[in-house]
C-alpha positions in Angstrom: 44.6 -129.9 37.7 45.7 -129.8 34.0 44.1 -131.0 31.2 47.0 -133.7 30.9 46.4 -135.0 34.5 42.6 -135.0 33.7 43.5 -137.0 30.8 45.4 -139.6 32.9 42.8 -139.8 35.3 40.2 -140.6 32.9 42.3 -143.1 31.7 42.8 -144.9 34.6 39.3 -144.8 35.3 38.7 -146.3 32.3 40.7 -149.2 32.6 39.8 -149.7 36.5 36.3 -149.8 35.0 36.7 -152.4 32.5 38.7 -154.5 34.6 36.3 -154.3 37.5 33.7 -155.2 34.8 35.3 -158.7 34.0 36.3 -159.2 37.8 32.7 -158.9 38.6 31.9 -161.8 36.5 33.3 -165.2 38.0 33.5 -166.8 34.8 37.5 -166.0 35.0 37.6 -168.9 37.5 37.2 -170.9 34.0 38.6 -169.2 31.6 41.9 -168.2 31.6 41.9 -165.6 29.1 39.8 -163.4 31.6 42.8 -163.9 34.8 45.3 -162.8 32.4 45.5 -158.9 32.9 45.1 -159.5 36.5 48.6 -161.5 36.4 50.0 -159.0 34.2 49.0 -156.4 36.6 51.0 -157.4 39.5 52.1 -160.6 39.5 53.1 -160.9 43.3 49.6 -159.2 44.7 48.0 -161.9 42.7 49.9 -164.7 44.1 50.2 -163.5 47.9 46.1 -162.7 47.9 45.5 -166.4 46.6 44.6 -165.6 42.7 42.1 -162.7 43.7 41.1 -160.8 40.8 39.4 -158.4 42.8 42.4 -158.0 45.5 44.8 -156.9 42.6 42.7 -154.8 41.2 41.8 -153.2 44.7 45.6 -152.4 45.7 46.3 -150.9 42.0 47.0 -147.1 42.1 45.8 -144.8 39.1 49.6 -144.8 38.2 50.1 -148.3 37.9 47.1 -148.4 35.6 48.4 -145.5 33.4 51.7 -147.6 33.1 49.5 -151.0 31.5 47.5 -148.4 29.9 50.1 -147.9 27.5 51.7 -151.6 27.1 50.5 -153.0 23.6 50.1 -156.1 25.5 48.7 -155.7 28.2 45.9 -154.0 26.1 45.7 -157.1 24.3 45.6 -159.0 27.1 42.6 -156.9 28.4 40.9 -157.4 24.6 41.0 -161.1 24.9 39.6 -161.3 28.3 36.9 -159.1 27.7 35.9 -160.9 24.5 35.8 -164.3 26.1 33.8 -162.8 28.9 31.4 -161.8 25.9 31.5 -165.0 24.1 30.4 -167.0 27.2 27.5 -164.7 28.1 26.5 -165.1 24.3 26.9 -168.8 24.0 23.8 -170.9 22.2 21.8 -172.3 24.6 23.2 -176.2 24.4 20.3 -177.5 27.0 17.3 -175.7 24.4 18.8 -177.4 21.5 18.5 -181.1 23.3 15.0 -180.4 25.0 13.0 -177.9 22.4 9.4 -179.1 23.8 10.7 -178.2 27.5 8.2 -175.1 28.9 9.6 -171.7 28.0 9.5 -169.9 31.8 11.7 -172.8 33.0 13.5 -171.2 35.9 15.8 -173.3 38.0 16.7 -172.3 41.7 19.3 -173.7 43.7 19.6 -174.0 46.9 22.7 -175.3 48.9 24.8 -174.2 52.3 28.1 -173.9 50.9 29.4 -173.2 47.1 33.4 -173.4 45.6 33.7 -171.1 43.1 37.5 -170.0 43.5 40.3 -170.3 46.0 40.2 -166.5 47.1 36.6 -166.7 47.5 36.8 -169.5 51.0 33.3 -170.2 51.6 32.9 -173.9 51.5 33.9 -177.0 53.7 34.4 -179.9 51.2 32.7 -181.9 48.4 29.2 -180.4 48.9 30.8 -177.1 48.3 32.8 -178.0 45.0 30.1 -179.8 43.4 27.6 -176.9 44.0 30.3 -174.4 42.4 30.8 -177.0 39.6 27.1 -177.2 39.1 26.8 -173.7 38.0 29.3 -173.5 36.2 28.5 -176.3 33.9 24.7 -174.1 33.8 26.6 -171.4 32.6 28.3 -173.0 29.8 25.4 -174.9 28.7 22.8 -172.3 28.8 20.7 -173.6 31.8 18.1 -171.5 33.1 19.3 -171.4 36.6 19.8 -168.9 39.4 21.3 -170.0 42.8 20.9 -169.5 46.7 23.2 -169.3 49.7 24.9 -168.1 52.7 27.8 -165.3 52.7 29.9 -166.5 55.8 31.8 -163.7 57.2 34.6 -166.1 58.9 34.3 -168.9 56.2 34.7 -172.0 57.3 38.2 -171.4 58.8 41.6 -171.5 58.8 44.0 -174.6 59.4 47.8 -174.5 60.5 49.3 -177.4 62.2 51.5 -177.2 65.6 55.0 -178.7 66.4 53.2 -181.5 67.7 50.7 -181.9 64.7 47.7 -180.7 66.6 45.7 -178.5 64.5 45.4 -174.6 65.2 41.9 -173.3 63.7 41.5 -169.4 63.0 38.8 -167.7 61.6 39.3 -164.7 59.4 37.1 -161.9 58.7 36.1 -161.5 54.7 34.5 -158.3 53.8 31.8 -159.1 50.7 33.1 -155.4 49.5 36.6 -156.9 48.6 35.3 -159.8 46.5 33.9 -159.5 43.4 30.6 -159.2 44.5 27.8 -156.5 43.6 24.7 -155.2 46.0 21.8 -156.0 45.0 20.2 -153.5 46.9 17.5 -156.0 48.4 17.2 -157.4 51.3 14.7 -159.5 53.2 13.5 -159.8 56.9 13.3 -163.1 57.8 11.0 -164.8 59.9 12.8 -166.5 62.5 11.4 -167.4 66.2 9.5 -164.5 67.8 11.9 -162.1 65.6 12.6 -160.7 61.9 16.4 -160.7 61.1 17.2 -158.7 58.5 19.7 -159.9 55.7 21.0 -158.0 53.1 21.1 -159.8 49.7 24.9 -160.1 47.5 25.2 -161.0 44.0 28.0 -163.4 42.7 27.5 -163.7 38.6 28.8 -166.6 37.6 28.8 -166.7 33.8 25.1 -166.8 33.1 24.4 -167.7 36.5 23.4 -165.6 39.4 24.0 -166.5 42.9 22.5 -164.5 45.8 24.3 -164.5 48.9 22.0 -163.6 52.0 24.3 -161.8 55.0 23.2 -161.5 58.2 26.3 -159.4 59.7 24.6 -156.2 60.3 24.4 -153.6 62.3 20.4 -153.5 62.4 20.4 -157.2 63.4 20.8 -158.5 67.3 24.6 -159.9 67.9 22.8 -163.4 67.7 21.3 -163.0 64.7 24.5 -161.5 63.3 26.0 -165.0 64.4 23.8 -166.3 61.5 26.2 -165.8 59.1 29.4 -165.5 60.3 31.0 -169.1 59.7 30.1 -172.2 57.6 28.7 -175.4 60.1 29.6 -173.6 62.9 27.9 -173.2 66.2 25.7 -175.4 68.4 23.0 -177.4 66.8 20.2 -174.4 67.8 22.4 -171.8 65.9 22.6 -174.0 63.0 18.3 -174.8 63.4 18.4 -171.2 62.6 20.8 -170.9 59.8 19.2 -173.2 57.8 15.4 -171.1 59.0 17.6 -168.2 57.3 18.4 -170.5 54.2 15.8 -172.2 53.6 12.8 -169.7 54.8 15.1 -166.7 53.7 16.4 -168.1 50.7 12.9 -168.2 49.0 12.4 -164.9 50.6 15.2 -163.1 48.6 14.7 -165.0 45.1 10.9 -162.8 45.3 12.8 -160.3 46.5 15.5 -159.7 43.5 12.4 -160.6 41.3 13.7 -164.3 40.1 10.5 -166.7 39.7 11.8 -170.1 39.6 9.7 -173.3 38.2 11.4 -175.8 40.0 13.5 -175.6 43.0 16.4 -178.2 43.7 17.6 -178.7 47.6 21.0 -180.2 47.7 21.3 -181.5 50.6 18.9 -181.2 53.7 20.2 -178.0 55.0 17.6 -176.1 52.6 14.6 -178.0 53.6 12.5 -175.1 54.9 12.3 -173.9 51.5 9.2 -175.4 50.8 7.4 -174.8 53.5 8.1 -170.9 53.0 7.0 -171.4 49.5 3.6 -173.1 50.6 3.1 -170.3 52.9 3.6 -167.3 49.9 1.0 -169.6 48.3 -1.6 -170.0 50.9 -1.3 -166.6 51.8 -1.9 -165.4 48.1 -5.2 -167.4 48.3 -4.4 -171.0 47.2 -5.9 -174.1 49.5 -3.3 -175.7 51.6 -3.6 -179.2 50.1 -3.5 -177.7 46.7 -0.9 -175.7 47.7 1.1 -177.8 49.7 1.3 -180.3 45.4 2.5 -177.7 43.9 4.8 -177.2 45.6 6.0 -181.2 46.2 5.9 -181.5 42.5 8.4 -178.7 41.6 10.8 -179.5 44.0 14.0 -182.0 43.7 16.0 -182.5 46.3 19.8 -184.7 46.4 21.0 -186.1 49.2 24.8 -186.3 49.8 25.0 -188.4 52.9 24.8 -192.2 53.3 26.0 -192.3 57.0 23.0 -191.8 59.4 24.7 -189.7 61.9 25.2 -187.0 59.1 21.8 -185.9 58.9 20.0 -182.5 60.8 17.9 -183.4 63.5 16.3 -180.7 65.7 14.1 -181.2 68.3 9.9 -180.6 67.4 9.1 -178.2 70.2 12.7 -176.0 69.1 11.8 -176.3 65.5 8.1 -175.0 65.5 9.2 -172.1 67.5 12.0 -171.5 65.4 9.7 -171.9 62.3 5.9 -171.0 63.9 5.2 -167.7 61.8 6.0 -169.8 58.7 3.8 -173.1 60.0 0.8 -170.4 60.4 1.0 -169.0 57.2 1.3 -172.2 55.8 -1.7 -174.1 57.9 0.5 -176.3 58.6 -0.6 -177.5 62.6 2.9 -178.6 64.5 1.5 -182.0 65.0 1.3 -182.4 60.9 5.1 -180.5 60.5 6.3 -183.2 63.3 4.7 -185.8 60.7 6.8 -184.7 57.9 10.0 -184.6 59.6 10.0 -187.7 61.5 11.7 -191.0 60.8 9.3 -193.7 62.1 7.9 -195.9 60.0 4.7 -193.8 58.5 1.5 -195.3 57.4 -1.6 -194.1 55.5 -3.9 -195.6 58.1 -6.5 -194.4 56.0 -5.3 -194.0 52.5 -6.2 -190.2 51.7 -7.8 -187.7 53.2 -7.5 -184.5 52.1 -5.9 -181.4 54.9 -7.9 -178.9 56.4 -7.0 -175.4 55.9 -6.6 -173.3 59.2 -4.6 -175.8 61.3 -3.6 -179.2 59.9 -1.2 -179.7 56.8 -1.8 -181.7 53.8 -1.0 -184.7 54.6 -3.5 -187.6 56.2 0.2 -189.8 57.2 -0.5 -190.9 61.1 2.6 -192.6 62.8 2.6 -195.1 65.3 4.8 -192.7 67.6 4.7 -189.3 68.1 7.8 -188.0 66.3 10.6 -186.4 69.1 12.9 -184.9 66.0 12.8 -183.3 62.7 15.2 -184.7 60.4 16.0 -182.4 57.4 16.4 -185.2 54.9 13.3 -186.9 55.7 11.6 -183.5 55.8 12.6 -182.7 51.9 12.0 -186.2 51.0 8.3 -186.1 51.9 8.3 -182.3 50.4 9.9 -183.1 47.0 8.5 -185.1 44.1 11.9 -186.0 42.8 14.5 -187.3 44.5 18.5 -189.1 44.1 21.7 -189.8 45.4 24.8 -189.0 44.1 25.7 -192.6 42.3 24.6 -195.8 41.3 25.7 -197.5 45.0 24.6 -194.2 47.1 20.9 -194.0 45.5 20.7 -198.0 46.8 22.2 -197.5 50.1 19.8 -194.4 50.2 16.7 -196.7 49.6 17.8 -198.8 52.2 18.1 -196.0 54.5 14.6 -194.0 53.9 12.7 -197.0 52.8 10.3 -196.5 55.7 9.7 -192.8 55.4 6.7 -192.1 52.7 5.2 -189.7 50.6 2.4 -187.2 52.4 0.2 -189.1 50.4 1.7 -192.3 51.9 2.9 -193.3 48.9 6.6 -194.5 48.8 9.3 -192.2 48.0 11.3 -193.3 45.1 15.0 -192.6 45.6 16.9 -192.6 41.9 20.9 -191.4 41.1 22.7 -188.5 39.5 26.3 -189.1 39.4 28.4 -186.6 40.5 31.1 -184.7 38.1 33.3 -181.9 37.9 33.2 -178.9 36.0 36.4 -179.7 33.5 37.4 -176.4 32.5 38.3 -175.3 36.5 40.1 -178.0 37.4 42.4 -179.2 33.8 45.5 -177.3 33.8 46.0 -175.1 31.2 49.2 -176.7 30.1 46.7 -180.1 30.0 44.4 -178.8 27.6 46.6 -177.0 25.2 47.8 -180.8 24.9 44.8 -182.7 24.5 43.6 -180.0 21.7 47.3 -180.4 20.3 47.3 -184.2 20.1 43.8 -185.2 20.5 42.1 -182.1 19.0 39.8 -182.2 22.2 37.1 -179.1 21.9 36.5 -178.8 26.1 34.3 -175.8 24.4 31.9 -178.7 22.9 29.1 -178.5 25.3 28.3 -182.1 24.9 31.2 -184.5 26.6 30.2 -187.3 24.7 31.3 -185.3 21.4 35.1 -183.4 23.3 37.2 -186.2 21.4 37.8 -187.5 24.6 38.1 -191.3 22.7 41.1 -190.3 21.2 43.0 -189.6 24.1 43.6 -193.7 24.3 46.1 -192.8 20.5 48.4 -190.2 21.7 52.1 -190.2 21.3 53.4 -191.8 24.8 56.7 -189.5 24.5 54.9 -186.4 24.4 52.3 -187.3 27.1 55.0 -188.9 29.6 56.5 -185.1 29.1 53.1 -183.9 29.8 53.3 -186.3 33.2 56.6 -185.2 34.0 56.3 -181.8 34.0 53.2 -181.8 35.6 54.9 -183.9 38.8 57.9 -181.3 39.0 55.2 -178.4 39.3 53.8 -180.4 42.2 57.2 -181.3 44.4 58.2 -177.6 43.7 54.5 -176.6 44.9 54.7 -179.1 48.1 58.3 -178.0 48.6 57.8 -174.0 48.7 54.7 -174.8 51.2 56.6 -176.8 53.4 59.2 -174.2 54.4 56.8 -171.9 54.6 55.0 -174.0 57.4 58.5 -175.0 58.7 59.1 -171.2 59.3 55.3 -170.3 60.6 56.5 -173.1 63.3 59.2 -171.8 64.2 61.5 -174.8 63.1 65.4 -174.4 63.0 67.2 -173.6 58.9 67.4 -177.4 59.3 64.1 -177.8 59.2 63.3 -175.3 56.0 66.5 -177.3 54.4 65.0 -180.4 54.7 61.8 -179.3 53.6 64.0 -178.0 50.4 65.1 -181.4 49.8 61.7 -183.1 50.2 60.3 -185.9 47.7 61.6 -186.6 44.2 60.2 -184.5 40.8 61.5 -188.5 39.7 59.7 -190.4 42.1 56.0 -192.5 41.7 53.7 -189.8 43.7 50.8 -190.8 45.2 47.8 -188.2 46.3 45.1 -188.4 49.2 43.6 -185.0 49.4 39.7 -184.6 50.6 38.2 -183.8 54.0 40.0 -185.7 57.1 36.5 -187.5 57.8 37.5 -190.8 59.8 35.4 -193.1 57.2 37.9 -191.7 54.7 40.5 -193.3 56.3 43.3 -191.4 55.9 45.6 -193.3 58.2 45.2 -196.5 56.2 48.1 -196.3 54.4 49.9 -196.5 57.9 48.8 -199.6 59.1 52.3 -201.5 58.5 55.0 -199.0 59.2 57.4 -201.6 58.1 56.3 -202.6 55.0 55.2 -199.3 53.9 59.1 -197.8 55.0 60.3 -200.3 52.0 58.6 -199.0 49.6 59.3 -195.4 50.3 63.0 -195.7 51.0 63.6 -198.3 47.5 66.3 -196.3 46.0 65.5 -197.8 42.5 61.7 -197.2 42.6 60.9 -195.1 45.2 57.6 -194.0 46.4 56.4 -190.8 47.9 52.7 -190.0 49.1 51.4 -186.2 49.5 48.5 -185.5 51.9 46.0 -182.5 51.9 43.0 -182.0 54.3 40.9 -180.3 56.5 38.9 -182.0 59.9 36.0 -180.4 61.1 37.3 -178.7 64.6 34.7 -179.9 66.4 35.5 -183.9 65.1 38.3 -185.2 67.4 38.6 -188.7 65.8 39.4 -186.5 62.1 41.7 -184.3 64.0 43.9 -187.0 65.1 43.7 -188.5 61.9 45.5 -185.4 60.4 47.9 -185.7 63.4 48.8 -189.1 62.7 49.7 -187.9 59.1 51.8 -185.0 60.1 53.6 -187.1 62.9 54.2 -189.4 60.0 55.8 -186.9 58.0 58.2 -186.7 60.7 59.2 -189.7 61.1 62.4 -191.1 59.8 61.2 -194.4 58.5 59.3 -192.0 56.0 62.7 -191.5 54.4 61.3 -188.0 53.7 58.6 -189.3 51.3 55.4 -188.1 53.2 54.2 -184.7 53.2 51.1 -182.6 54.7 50.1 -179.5 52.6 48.2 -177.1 55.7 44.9 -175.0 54.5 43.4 -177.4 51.6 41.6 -175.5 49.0 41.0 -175.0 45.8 44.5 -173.7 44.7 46.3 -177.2 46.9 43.5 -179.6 45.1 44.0 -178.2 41.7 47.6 -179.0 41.9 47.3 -182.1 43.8 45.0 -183.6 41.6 47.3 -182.2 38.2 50.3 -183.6 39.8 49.8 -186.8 41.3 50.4 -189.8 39.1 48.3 -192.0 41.6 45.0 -190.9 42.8 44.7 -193.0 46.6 40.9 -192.9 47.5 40.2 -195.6 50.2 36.9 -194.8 52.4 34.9 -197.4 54.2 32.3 -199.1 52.0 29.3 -197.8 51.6 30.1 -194.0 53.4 31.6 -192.0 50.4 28.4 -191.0 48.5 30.5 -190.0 45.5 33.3 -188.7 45.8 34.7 -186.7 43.0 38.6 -185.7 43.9 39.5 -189.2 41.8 37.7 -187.5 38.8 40.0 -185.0 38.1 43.8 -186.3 38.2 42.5 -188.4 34.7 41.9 -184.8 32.9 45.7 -185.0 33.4 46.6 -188.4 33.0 46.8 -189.5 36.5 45.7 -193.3 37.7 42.8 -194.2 40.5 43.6 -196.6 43.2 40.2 -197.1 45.1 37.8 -199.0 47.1 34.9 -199.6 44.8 32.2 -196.8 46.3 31.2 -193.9 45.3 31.2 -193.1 41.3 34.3 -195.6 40.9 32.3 -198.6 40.6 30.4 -197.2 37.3 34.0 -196.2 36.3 36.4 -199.0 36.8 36.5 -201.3 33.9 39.6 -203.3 35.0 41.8 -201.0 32.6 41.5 -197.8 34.0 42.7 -197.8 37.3 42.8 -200.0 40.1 40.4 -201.5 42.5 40.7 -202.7 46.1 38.8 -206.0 46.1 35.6 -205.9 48.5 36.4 -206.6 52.5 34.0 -209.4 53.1 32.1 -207.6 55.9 32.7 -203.5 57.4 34.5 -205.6 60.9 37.2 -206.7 59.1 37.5 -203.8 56.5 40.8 -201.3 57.5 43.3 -205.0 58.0 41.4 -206.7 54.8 41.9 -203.2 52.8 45.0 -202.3 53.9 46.4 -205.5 52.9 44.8 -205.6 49.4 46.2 -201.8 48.9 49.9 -203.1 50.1 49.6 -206.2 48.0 49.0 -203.5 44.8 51.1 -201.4 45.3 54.3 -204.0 45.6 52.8 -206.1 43.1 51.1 -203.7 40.6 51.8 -199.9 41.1 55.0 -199.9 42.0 56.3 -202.1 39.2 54.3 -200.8 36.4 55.5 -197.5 36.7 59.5 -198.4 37.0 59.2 -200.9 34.5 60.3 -198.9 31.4 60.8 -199.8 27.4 64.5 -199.4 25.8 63.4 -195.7 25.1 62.5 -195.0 28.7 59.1 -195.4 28.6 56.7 -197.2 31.0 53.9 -197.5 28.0 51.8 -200.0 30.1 51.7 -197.4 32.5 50.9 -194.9 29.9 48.3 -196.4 28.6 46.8 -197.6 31.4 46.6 -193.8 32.0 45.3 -192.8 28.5 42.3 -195.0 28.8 41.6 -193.3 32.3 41.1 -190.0 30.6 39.8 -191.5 27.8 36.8 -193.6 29.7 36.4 -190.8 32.7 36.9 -187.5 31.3 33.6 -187.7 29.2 31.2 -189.3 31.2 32.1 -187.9 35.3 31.5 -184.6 34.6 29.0 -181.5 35.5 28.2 -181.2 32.2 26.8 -184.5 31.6 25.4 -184.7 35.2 23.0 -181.1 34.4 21.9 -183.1 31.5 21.3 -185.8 34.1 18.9 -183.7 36.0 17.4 -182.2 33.4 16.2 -185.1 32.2 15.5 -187.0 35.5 14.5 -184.1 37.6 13.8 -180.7 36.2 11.4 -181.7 33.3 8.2 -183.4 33.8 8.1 -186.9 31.9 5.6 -184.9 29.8 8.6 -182.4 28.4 11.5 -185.2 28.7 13.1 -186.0 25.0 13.2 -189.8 23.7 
């Protein structure tokens, strides 16, 4: 090899090395700066792998690095990214600054099932997933001291495409954690589980400041059932998922020790982590500390959120599967099974004799006594007795949670209050970059101001309408292009005559009032509401002069026929002629299909069956880009609407009569309201009540329904004693 060859080399290796060092960190799923080499790499690996840093970097040969190596800017490129990456890993600590008497070794862990950090990264279902993501990013940027726990699924949760007939295909892929930008940590933990250990090795995501550690199951040491532990996300019969959540919850804890994190306070969002605490009261006992006294410290350092105000959503095991499951953990804990059956169940629970402290060996700390024996452990009722804090995810979900868990009590028997964090999103993934260049244009909006209340959002309401109509505009014409390009591609995967590809060519209007309903096919959703009068809905999609078009996105759980025949109703309406070509159904919902949904809708539908959508936080991000709610009032929109912002379908009088009464009040604003205010336009062209109906959206939403505001939320609410809470 000559020196000149051993020159190249080097410098490829060199520039693989720095690139692999900002693909490692998953703050580029914020920060654009940081993608930007990867697209100027190859532009078409980074597109056909879904926006994977790591994939383009992967299928790079030394001799397509030497040729960047020596484009001026490309290097620049590569010097911008890697000084963002810098200045986010050295930002001031926003959340010190606002709490200065909070305790120094403030350590937050995380725990949760499923986490959406990026669309090439597919290991989430829905909501839960998104906010989780969102929720460590937002700790990043603020300076949060908080590390995170979960699952790596080897299938994810899986893949959708839709047949001829609109039934839905599901197909699981296989994602190696060597081909994402993930790093080894080296540790692993063996995880009690039933009669055996099952080994799982421990993967570090860095996002921003944030670790999360992935536990991983799929190996070669571990039985092909225990392997089964982490190969897809809420798959598997209820015993297989009993023992995913032993491997969360129990190994979760396991593998913070084991990577040397020592967390202060432990959040559990949602149920599925609730064995957390008894694993934790088990390291304590066994380290000499007394059951009961163990058993506080432990209740009082942990928060747990629940997500789920429909009854039938909750874990429930059996007590006989669950202590075997779970009995090397209930030993070390002293925990007997008659006192674990106690904390999980859901009768009504009484302190027959008001205290009583637990005896160490074989009872648990807790003197409740229940007028039944318990025949299930529910997982939320288990982390509500084992946390000290706890909320639902808005105003309306932490009432309808009362209502639900009113009867369950504290160990203690004291009653368990149930308070509210509102749900946001993490603005700086989900605003297009076009949107924020335009806001800091014309509203001199700072999203790098870690305090929303101080972004400038309030002058959103004063911008020009021309140049934000273009904004609108050109946001739409991304979107039909988007919608378009997918549908021929799922034409062809069908098998569908040139016919059908042309008519997908031709499908909606970049023109035309566009309406978006993209979230999880759940039947409360309703997704099929908009359906309910073909008639009447056929004339307002086929009105030449003001024509409407509605774009669908979701996923069904395979194993929920009702929600798979919802998104067959959808595609079936797609095909029919009434439609006038004006509905579509974007296959494979993710991140990628939600971001642009959500950018280029000018109509946000949301329309679930009061109270079932906890929060809800798709109708948060069209306003970052001047889209419009249309919703029921549930979830966060009720603390949102403020009769200027958006509109709201009046309340059904009781749930019988809900789907005719709200699918009449959502016809009735769309002829009346919608429709009208969008094609009604000034001499210059202009629909300005439209416009500014949409500025005071993103002026009132964007700075309150946010991650960043929520942390602050919790840190106030949750994660700091009322002793280290600021005035």
């Amino acid at each position: 090899m000559s020196d000149l060859t051993r020159e190249s080399a080097a410098r490829a290796a060199d520039l693989r090395q720095s690139l692999a060092a900002i693909a490692r960190n998953l703050a580029w799923t914020w920060i654009p700066e940081m993608r930007v080499p990867f697209e100027m790499l190859n532009a078409a690996a980074y597109e056909s792998s879904n926006h994977s840093v790591a994939e383009v970097l992967s299928a790079a040969t030394d001799l397509e690095l030497l040729e960047h190596y020596g484009d001026r800017e490309f290097m620049h490129a590569l010097a911008r990214a890697e000084i963002a990456r810098d200045e986010e890993m050295a930002r001031p600590s926003w959340w010190r600054s606002q709490f200065p008497a909070a305790p120094a070794p403030l350590r937050i862990a995380y725990l949760c099932s499923e986490y959406a950090l990026h669309e090439s990264m597919p290991q989430y279902a829905g909501g839960l997933g998104v906010l989780a993501g969102d929720h460590l990013k937002s700790a990043s940027e603020l300076g949060v001291p908080l590390c995170a726990v979960g699952l790596f699924y080897t299938h994810g949760y899986y893949r959708q495409e839709i047949s001829v007939e609109g039934v839905t295909r599901v197909s699981y892929p296989n994602f190696e954690p060597q081909r994402w930008p993930l790093e080894d940590t080296g540790c692993s933990v063996a995880c009690p589980i039933g009669r055996r250990r099952v080994k799982a090795r421990i993967w570090l995501a860095q996002v921003g400041r944030v670790p999360l550690y992935l536990l991983d199951a799929n190996l070669r040491a571990n039985r092909s059932e225990d392997r089964e532990l982490t190969m897809g996300l809420y798959k598997g019969e209820p015993s297989l998922r009993l023992r995913q959540q032993v491997l969360l919850g129990v190994g979760g804890v396991m593998a913070l020790q084991a990577v040397g994190e020592s967390p202060t306070v432990f959040h559990l969002n949602e149920g599925h982590a609730a064995f957390a605490p008894l694993q934790r009261v088990a390291q304590l006992v066994e380290a000499g500390a007394q059951p009961a006294a163990a058993m506080e410290r432990v209740r009082s350092s942990t928060v747990f959120t629940t997500h789920t105000p429909v009854p039938a959503g909750h874990d429930r095991y059996g007590v006989r599967e669950a202590v075997v499951q779970l009995k090397r953990v209930l030993r070390s804990a002293c925990i007997s099974p008659r006192a674990f059956a106690q904390m999980g169940g859901e009768d009504g629970v009484t302190d027959a004799q008001g205290g009583g402290a637990a005896q160490a060996g074989s009872e648990a700390t807790s003197s409740c006594t229940s007028a039944k024996k318990p025949s299930s452990i529910c997982m939320t009722a288990l982390a509500l007795r084992l946390s000290s804090r706890a909320n639902g995810v808005s105003a309306l979900h932490g009432e309808v949670s009362r209502k639900m868990w009113q009867s369950i009590r504290h160990l203690d028997g004291a009653p368990i209050p149930i308070g509210h964090v509102t749900n946001g999103v993490h603005v700086r993934t989900w605003i297009s970059s076009q949107a924020e260049r335009f806001w800091h244009e014309h509203a001199s909006i700072d999203l790098r101001e870690p305090d929303p209340a101080r972004q400038g959002w309030e002058r959103a309401a004063q911008v020009p309408h021309a140049e934000f109509w273009g904004l609108r505009q050109s946001h739409r014409v991304r979107l039909v292009h988007f919608v378009r390009e997918r549908l021929v591609r799922q034409s062809m995967r069908r098998g569908e005559s040139e016919l059908g590809a042309f008519a997908a060519l031709q499908a909606l209007s970049t023109d035309a009032l566009t309406i978006g309903f993209a979230r999880r096919f759940a039947t409360y959703k309703r997704a099929g509401l908009i359906f309910s009068d073909i008639d009447r809905l056929a004339k307002l999609l086929g009105n030449p002069q003001r024509p409407l078009q509605i774009i669908f996105a979701g996923k069904a759980h395979p194993r929920d026929e009702g929600a798979q025949r919802l998104a067959q109703q959808v595609f079936l309406m797609q095909r029919d002629p009434r439609m006038n070509g004006r509905v579509a159904l974007i296959e494979e919902y993710d991140m990628h299909v939600g971001r642009m949904l959500t950018s280029g809708c000018d109509v946000w539908l949301n329309n679930p069956l009061r109270p079932y959508e906890a929060s809800g936080t798709s109708g948060m991000k069209p306003p970052l880009h001047g889209g419009i709610n249309c919703s029921v009032l549930d979830g966060w929109w009720p603390e949102a609407a403020d009769g200027n912002n958006g509109w709201s379908l009046p309340l059904a009088p009781d749930e019988l009569s809900a789907d005719e009464h709200d699918a009449a009040s959502l016809y009735q604003l769309l002829e009346e309201h919608l429709v009208p205010t969008f094609y009604d336009r000034g001499a210059d062209g202009l629909p300005h009540r439209w416009i500014e109906m949409a500025l005071a959206s993103a002026a009132t939403i964007a700075p309150v329904f946010n991650t960043h505001r929520m942390i602050g939320d919790y840190l106030r609410e949750a994660y700091l004693t009322p002793t280290e809470k600021q005035p």
